[in-house]
LUMMARFI-772990 format. One line per 5 residues: number of its first residue (from 1); their letters; for each residue x, y, z of N, C-alpha, C. Coordinates in steps of 0.001 Angstrom, whole numbers, plus 500000, padded with zeros to 6 digits. Layout:
// residues N
NUM	A	X,Y,Z,X,Y,Z,X,Y,Z; ...
END
This chain:
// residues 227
1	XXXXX	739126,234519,522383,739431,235940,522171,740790,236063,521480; 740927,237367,520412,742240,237337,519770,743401,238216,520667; 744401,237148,520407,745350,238108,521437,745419,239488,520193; 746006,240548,521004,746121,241612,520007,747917,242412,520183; 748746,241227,520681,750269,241431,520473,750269,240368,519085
6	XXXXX	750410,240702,517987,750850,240203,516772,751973,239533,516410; 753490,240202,517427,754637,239905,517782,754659,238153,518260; 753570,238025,519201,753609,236815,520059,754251,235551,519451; 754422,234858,520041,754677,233114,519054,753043,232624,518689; 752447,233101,519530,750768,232128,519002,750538,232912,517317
11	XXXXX	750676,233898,517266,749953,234855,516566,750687,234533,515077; 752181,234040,515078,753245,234025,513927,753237,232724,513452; 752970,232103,514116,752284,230177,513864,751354,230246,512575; 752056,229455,511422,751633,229045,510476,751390,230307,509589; 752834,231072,509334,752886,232311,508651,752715,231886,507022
16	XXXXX	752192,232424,505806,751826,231806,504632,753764,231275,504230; 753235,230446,503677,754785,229881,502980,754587,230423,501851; 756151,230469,501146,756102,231017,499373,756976,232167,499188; 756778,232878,498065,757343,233756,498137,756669,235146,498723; 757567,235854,498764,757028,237175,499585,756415,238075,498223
21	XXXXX	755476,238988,498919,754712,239535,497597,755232,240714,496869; 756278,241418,498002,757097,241864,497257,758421,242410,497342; 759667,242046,496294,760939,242141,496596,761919,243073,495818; 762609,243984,496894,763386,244980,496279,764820,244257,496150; 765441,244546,494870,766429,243891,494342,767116,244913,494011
26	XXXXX	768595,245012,495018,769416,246493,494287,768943,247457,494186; 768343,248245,494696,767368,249463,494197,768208,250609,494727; 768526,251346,493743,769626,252563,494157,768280,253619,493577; 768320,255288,494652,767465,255973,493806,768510,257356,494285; 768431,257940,493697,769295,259578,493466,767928,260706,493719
31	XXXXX	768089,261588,494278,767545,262675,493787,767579,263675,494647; 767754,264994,493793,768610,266379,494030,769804,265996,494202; 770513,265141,493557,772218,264998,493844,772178,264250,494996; 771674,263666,495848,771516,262671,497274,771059,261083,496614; 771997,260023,497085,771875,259027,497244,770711,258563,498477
36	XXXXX	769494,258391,498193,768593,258901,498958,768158,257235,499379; 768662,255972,498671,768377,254268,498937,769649,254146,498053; 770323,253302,498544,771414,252785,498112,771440,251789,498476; 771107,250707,497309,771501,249165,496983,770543,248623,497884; 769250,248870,498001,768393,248301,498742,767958,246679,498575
41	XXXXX	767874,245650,499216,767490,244498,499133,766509,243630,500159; 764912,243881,499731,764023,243665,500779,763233,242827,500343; 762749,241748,501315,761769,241269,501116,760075,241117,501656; 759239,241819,500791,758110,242407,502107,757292,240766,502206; 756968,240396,503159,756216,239190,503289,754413,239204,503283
46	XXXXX	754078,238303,503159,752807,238359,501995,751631,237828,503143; 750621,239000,503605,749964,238583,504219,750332,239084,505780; 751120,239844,506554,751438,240352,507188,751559,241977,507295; 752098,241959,508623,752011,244006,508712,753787,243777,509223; 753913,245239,507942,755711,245001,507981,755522,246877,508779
51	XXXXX	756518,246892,509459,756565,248569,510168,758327,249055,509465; 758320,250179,508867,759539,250451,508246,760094,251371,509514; 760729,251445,510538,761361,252617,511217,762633,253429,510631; 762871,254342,511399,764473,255238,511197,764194,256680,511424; 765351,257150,511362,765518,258707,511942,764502,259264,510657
56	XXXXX	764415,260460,510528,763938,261194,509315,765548,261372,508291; 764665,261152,507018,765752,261326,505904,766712,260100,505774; 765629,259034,506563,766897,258010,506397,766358,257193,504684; 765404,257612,504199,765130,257090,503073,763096,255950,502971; 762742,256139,504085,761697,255518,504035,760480,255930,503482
61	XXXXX	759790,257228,503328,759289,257753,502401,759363,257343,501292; 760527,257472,500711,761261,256845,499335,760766,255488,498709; 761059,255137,499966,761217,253072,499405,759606,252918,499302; 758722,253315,500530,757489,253281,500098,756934,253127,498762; 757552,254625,498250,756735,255294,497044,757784,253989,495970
66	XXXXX	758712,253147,495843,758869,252893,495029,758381,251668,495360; 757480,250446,496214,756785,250000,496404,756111,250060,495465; 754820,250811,495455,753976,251027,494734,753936,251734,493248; 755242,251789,492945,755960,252609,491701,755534,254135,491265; 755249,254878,492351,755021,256327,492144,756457,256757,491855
71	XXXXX	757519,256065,492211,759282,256405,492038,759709,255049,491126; 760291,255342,490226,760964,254085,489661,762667,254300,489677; 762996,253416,490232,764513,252956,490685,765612,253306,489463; 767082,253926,490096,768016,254252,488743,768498,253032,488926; 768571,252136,489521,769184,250866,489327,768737,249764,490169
76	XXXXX	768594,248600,489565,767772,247710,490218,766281,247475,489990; 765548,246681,490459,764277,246353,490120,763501,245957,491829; 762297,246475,491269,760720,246385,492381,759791,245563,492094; 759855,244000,492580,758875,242663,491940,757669,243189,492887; 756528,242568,491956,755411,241986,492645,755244,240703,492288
81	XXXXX	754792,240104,493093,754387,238492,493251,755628,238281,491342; 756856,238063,491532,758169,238018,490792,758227,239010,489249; 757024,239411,489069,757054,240509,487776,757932,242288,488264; 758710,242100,487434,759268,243381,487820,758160,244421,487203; 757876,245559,487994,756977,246866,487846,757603,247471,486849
86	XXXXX	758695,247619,486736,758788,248566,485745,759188,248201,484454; 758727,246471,484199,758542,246189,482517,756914,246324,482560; 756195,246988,483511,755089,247220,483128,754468,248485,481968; 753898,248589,481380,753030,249582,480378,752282,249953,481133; 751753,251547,480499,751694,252593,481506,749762,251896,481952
91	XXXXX	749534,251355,480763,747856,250803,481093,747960,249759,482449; 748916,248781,482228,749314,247451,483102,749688,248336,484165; 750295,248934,484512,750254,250158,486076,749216,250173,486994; 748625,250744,485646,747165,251529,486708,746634,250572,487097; 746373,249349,485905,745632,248328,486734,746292,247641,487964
96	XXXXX	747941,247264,488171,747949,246877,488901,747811,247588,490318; 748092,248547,490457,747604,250074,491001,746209,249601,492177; 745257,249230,491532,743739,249002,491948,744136,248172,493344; 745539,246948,493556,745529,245992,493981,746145,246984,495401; 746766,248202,495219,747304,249044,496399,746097,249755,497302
101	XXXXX	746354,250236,497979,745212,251161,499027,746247,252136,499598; 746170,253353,499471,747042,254204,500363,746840,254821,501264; 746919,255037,502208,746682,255775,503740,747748,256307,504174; 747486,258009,504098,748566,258817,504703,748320,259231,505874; 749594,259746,506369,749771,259686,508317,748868,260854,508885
106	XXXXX	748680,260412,509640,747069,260842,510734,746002,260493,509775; 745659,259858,509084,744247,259095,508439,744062,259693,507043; 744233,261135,506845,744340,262003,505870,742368,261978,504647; 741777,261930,505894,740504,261559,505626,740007,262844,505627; 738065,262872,504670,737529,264449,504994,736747,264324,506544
111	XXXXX	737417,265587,507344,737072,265710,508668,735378,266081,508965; 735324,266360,507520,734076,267185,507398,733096,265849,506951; 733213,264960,506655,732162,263866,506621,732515,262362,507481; 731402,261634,507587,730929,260793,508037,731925,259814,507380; 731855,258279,508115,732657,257130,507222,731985,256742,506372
116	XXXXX	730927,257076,505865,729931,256437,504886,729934,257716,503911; 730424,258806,504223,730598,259937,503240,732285,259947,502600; 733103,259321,503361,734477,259349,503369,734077,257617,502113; 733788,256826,502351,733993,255510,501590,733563,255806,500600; 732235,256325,500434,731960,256427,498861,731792,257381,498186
121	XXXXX	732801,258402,498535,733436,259143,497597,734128,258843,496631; 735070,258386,496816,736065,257439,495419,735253,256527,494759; 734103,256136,495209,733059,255041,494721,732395,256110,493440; 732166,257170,493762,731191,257944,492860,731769,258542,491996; 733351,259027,492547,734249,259648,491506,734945,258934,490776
126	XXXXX	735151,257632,490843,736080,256426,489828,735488,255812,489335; 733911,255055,489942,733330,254008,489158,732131,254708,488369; 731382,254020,487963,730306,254317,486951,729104,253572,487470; 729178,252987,489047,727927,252236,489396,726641,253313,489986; 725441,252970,489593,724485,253246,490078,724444,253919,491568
131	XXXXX	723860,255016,492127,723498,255024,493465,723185,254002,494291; 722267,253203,493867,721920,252066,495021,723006,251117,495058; 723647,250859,493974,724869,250143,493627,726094,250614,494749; 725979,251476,494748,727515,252623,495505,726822,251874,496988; 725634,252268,497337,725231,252280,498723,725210,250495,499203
136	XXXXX	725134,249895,498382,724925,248262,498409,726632,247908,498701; 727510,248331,498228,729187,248431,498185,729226,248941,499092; 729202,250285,499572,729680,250721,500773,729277,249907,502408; 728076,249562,502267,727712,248367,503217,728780,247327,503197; 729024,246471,502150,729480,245542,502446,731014,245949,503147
141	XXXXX	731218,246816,502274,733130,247212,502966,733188,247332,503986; 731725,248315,504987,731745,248316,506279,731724,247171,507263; 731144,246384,506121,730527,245012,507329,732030,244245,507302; 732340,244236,505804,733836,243534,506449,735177,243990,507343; 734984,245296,507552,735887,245866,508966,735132,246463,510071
146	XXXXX	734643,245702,509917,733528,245741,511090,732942,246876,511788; 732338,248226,510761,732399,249022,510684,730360,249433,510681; 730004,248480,510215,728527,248728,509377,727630,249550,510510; 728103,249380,511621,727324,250396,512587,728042,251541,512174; 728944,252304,511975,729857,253584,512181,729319,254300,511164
151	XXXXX	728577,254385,510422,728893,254830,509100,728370,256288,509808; 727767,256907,510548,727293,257913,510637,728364,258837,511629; 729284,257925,512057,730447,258781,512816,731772,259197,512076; 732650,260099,512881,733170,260884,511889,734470,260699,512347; 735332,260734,511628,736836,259996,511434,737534,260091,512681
156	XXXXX	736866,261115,513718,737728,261421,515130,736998,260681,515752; 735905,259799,515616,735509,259254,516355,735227,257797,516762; 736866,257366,515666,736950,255853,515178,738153,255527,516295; 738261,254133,516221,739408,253410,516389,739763,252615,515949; 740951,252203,516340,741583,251293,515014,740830,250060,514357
161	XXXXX	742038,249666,513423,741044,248289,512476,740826,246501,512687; 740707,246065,512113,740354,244058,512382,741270,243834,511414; 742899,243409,511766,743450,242847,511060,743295,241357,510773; 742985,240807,512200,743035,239229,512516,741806,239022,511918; 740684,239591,511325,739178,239122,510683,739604,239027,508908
166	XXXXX	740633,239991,508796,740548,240081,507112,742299,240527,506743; 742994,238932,506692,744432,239379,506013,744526,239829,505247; 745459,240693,505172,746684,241547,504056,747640,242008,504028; 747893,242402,503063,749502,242613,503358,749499,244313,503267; 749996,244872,504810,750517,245922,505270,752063,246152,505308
171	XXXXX	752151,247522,504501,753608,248030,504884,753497,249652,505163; 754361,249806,506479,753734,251277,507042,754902,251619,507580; 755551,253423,507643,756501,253818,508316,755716,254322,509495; 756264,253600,510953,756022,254315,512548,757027,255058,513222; 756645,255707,514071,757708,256028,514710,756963,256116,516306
176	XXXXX	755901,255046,516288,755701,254652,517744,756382,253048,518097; 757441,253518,518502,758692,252896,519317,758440,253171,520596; 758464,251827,521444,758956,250354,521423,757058,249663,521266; 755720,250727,521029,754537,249528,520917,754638,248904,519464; 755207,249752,518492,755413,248837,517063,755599,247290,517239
181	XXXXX	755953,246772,518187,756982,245454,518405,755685,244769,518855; 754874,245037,519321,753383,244060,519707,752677,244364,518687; 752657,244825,517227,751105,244967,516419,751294,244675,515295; 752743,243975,514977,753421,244032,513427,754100,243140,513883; 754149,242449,512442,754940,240947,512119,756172,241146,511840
186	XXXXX	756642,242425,511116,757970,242354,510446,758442,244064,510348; 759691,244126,510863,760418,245307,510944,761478,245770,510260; 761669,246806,509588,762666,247317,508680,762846,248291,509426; 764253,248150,509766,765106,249468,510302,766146,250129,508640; 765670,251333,508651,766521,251987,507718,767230,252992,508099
191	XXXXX	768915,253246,507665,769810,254385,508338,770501,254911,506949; 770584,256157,506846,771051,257035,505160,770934,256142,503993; 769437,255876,504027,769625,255188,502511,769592,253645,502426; 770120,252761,503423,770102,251588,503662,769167,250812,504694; 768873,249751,504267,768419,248736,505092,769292,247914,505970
196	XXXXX	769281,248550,507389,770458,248042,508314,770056,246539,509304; 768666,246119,509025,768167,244860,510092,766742,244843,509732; 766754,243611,509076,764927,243477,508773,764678,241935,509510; 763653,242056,510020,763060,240558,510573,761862,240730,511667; 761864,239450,512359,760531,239605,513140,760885,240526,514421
201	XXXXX	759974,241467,515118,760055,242163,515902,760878,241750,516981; 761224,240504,517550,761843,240422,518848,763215,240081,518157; 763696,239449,517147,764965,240013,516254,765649,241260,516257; 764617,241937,515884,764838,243357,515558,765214,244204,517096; 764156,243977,518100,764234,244236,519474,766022,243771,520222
206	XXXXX	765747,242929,520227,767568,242089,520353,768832,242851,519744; 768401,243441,518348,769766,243302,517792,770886,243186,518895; 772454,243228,517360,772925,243685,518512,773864,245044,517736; 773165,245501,516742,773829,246419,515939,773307,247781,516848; 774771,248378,517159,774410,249684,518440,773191,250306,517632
211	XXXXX	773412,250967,516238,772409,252122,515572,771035,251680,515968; 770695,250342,515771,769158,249599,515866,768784,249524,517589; 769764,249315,518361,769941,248949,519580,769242,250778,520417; 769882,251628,519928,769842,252992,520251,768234,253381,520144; 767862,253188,518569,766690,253819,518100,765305,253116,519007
216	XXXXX	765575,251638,518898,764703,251034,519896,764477,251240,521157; 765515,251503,521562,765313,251751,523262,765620,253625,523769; 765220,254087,522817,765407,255495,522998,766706,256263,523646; 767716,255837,523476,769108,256004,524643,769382,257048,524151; 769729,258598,524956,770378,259334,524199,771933,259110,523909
221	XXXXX	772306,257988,524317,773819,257518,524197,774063,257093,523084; 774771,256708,522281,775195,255783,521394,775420,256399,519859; 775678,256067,518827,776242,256066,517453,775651,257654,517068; 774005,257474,517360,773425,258958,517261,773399,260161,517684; 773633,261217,517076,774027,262104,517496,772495,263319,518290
226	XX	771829,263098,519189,770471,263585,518967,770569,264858,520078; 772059,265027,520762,771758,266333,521495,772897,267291,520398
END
């Protein structure tokens, strides 16, 4: 049986070697007059689930979107597997684009259909395959998240996914503190703009930087000002 703390030592055993798939180098971004990431330097690791935390407005939204280059950086550069994104052409984008999946917070799915009405929608509106084609695809996607029974239930009536059946590389902002630390490999704490402590969850858990120390353990004491 799979353990399902991710954090564990069994679970982090024989993490991929190499480089990470993708690395922020200097990345300063401005906007409305706010230094909104300043001098960011990250490395997301390849094949894992990274959790970004921080107060609101500390800049994580941001870094996301320049992840995936919906934001391109006033200074500094955003690699994938070592190609910087933004010597890309606007065609070379989109395609690399295909290689992202986006999921916004609370599922941001139609409430009004089924998971088999929710999957191959984008199937019918982007590609050019056949009906039986769409329905032959949507099977398989189900069967690989282990889904192929669900298709007739409806997005409130799911639970979560099979990371340990089918790696990838996840990067997600939570703000469920302290279970983040059992379901994710790698943690980014961000405070106004900066990256203040990135590493594996019981690192991150430990610090001993008060700001990281505070946010983790919910204290109304310390650096933050929250009454």
């Amino acid at each position: 049986m799979n353990c399902r703390d991710l954090s564990c030592e069994q679970c982090t055993v024989g993490d991929p070697e190499g480089a990470p798939i993708l690395r922020l180098v200097g990345v300063d971004k401005i906007l409305e007059g706010k230094k909104v990431l300043d001098n960011i330097d990250l490395d997301i690791p390849r094949n894992r689930i990274t959790a970004i935390i921080g107060l609101s407005g500390a800049g994580k939204s941001v870094l996301l979107k320049h992840m995936v280059s919906l934001l391109k950086p006033d200074r500094g550069q955003v690699l994938l597997d070592g190609v910087d994104l933004g010597d890309f052409s606007r065609e070379e984008l989109f395609e690399t684009r295909r290689r992202f999946g986006m999921l916004f917070q609370s599922g941001a799915l139609f409430d009004s259909l089924d998971v088999f009405g929710n999957v191959v929608f984008p199937l019918r509106e982007k590609t050019k395959l056949g009906e039986e084609q769409i329905r032959e695809r949507v099977q398989v996607i189900l069967r690989k998240v282990g889904l192929e029974r669900a298709g007739e239930k409806f997005p409130d009536e799911l639970s979560g996914g099979t990371f340990h059946d089918h790696k990838f590389t996840m990067v997600m902002i939570s703000h469920d503190i302290p279970d983040i630390f059992h379901w994710c490999h790698h943690v980014v704490v961000m405070h106004e703009g900066k990256v203040i402590e990135a590493g594996a969850p019981k690192d991150v858990r430990n610090s001993v930087n008060p700001f990281v120390r505070q946010l983790v353990q919910g204290d109304i004491h310390g650096p933050i000002q929250l009454m």
